[in-house]
C-alpha positions as CSV (number, residue, x, y, z in Angstrom):
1,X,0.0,0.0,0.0
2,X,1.5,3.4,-1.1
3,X,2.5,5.6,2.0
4,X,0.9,9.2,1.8
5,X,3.7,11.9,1.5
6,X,2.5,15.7,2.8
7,X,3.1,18.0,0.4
8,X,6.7,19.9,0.7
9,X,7.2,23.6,0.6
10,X,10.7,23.9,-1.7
11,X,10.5,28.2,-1.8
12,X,14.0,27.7,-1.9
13,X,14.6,25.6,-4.9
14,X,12.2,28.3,-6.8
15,X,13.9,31.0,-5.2
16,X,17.2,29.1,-7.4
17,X,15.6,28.3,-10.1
18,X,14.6,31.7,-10.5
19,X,18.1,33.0,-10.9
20,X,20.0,33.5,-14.1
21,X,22.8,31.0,-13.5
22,X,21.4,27.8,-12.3
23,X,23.6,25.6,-10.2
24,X,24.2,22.2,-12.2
25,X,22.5,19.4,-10.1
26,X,23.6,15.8,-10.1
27,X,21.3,13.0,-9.6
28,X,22.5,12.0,-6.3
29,X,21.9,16.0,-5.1
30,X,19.9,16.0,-1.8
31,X,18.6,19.0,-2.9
32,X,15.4,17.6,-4.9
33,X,13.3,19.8,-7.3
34,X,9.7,18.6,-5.8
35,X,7.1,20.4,-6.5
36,X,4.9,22.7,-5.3
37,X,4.4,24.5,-8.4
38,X,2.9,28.4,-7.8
39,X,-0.2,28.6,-9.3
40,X,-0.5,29.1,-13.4
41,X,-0.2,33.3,-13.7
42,X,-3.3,32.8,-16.5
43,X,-0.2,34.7,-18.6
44,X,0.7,31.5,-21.0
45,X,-2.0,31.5,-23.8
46,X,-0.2,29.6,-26.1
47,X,-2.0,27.4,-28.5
48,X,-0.7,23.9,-28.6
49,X,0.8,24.0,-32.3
50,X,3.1,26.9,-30.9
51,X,5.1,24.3,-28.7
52,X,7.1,21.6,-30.3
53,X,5.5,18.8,-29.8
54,X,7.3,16.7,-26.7
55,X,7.8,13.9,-28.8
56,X,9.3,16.1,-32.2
57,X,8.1,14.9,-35.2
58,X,6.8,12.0,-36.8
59,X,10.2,9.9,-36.9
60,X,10.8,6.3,-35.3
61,X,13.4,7.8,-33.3
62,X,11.1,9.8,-31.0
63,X,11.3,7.5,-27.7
64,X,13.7,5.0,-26.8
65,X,13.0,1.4,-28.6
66,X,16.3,-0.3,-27.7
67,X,16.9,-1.8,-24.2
68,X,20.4,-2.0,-23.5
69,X,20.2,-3.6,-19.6
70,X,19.2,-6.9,-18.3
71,X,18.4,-5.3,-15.0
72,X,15.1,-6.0,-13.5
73,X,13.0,-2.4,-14.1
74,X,11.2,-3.2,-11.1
75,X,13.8,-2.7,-9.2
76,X,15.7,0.0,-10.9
77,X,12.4,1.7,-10.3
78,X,12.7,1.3,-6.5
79,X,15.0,3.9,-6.4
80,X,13.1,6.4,-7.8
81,X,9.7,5.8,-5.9
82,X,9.8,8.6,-3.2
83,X,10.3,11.2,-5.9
84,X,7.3,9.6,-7.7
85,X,5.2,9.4,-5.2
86,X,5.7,13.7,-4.6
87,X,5.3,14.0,-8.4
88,X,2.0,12.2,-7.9
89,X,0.6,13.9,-4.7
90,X,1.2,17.4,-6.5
91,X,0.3,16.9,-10.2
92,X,-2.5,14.4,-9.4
93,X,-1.0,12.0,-11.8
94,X,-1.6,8.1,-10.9
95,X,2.0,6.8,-9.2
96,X,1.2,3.5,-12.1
97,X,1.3,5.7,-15.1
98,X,4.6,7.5,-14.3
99,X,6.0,4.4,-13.7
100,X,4.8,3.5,-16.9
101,X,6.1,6.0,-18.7
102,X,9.3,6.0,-17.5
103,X,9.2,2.5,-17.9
104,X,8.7,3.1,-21.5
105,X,10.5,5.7,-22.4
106,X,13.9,5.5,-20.6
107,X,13.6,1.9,-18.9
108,X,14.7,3.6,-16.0
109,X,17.9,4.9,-17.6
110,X,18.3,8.6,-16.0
111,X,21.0,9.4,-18.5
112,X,18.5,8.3,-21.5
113,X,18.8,10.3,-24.6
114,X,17.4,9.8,-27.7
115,X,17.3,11.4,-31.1
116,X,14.9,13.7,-31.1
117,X,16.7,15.0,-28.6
118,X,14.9,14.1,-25.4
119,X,16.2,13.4,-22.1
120,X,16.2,11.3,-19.0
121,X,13.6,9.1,-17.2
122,X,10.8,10.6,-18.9
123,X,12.6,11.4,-22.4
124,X,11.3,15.4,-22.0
125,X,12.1,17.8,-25.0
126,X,13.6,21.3,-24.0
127,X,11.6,22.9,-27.0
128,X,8.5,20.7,-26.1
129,X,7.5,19.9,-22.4
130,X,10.1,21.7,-20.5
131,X,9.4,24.8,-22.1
132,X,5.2,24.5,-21.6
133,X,5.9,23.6,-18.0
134,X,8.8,26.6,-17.6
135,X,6.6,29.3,-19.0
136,X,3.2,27.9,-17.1
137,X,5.1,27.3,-13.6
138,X,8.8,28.7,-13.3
139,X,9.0,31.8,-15.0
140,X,10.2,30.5,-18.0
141,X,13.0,29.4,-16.0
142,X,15.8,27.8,-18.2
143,X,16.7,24.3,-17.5
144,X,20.1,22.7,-19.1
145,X,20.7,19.4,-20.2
146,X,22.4,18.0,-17.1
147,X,19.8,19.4,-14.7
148,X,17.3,17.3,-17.4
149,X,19.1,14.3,-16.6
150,X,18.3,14.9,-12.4
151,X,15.7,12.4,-11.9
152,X,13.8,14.3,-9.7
153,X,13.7,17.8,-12.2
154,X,13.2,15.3,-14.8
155,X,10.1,13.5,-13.3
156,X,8.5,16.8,-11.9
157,X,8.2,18.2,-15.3
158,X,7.1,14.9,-17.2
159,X,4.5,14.5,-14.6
160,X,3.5,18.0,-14.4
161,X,3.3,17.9,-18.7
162,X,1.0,14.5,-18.3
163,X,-1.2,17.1,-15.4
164,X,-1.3,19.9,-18.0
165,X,-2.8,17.8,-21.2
166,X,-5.4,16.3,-18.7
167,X,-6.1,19.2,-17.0
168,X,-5.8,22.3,-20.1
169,X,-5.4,20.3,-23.7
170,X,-8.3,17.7,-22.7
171,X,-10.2,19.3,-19.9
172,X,-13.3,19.1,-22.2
173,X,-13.5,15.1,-22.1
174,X,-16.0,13.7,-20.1
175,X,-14.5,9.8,-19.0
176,X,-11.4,9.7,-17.3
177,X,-10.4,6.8,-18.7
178,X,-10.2,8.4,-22.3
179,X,-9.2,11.5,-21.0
180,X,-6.5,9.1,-19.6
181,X,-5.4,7.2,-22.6
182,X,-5.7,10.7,-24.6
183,X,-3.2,12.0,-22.7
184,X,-1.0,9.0,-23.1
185,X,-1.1,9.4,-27.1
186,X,-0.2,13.3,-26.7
187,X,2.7,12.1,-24.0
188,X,3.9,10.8,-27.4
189,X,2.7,12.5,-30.5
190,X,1.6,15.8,-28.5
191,X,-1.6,17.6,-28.7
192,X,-1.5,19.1,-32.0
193,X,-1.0,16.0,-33.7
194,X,-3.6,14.4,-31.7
195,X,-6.6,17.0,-32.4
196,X,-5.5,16.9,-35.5
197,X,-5.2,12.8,-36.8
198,X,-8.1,12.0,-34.1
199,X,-11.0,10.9,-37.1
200,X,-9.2,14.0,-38.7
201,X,-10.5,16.9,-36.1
202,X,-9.2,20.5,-36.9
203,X,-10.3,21.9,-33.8
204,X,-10.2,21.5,-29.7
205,X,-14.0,21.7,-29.8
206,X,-14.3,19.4,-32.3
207,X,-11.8,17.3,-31.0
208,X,-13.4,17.0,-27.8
209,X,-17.7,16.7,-29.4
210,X,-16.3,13.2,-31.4
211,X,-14.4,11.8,-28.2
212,X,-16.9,12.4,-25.9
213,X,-20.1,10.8,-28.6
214,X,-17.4,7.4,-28.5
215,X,-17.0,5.0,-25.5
216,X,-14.1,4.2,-23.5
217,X,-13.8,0.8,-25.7
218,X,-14.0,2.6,-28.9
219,X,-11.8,5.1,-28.1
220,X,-9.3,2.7,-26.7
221,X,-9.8,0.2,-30.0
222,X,-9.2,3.6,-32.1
223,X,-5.8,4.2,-30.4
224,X,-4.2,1.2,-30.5
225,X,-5.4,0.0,-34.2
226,X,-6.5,2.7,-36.3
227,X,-4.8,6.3,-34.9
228,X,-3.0,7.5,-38.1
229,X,0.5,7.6,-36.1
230,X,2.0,4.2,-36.3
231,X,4.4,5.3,-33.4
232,X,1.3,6.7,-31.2
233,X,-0.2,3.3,-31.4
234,X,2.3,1.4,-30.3
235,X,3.2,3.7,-27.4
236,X,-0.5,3.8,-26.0
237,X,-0.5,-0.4,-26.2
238,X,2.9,-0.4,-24.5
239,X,2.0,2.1,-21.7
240,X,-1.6,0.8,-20.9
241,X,0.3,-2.1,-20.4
242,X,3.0,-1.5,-18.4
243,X,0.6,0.4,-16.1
244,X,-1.7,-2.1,-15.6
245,X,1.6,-4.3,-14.4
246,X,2.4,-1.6,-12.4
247,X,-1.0,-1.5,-10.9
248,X,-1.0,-4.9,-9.7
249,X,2.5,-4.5,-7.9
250,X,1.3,-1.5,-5.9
């Protein structure tokens, strides 16, 4: 059974993240980036198609595919639970579907980079989810690369990204179990993309009529076998299942 964390005040890690010159943190820093977020100014009013997608493009080369270690993820995951469980408590994000993700996208592999370029645990973009998160929650605060690769910076943001498309991009879907598995697919192929190759929407509100006329099967049997992003497909299938193993263990 998953131990309740209270919520920690971290006014000094905004107070530094804040400045200009950010200190470089390490993974093994005891000084962890979790979370409580200020409150959205109501400022960022960017549309979705103004933020590269998290993912970047349409190529195979978006999300790790290639497993180098024979470790047991289960256990590489252990490591990394307390600073899931705070990601969880303050985005409201299911602990299962982080662990999913990460699970997916960087096997647990802190130091994961892939083409696109996208980094650490949760393969986040600097042009994509790291700058929606900066400009809706840190005052456009500039992260580099190596504080990317900090597993707890790294997890905050991803987590916070997978709040913000369930909360903002699909806040007009009625089940939460599509809204769910819509926010997987934009994890992946972002929330342009999915308005856009969902049965061919061109609009939020459109977008949001269709999904909520389907059922959670349909919706579920669209994503996996007939959503027009090959890549999308599988990452949903692979996800969905992974947290459903996930679910089982906690």
């Amino acid at each position: 059974m998953l131990v309740c964390c209270t919520k920690l005040a971290i006014a000094s890690e905004l107070t530094a993240l804040e400045s200009k010159t950010l200190p470089s943190i390490h993974h093994n820093s005891t000084k962890q980036l979790i979370v409580k977020p200020r409150t959205s100014s109501g400022k960022y009013k960017k549309k979705p198609s103004s933020i590269v997608e998290l993912r970047g493009g349409l190529t195979s080369s978006k999300y790790l595919t290639k497993q180098t270690s024979n470790t047991n993820p289960h256990k590489k995951a252990t490591q990394y639970f307390p600073i899931i469980q705070k990601a969880s408590q303050a985005w409201d994000i299911d602990v299962s579907l982080i662990l999913a993700v990460i699970h997916v996208e960087s096997y647990f592999d802190p130091r994961a980079r892939s083409l696109a370029p996208a980094f650490g645990l949760m393969q986040v973009m600097k042009d994509g989810a790291v700058a929606e998160i900066s400009q809706r929650y840190y005052s456009q605060t500039t992260f580099t690369i190596e504080q990317l690769y900090n597993p707890s910076i790294n997890i905050n943001i991803g987590t916070a990204y997978l709040s913000v498309l369930k909360s903002h991009y699909l806040n007009g879907i009625h089940s939460s179990v599509s809204k769910e598995w819509l926010a997987i697919a934009a994890y992946n192929c972002g929330p342009s993309n999915l308005f856009k190759y969902f049965k061919r929407n061109n609009s939020v509100e459109t977008f949001s009529f269709t999904v909520n006329g389907m059922t959670d099967t349909e919706i579920f049997n669209y994503l996996i076998y007939d959503f027009p992003i090959s890549e999308t497909r599988d990452y949903v299938k692979k996800v969905i299942n992974r947290q459903r193993s996930y679910q089982k263990k906690l």
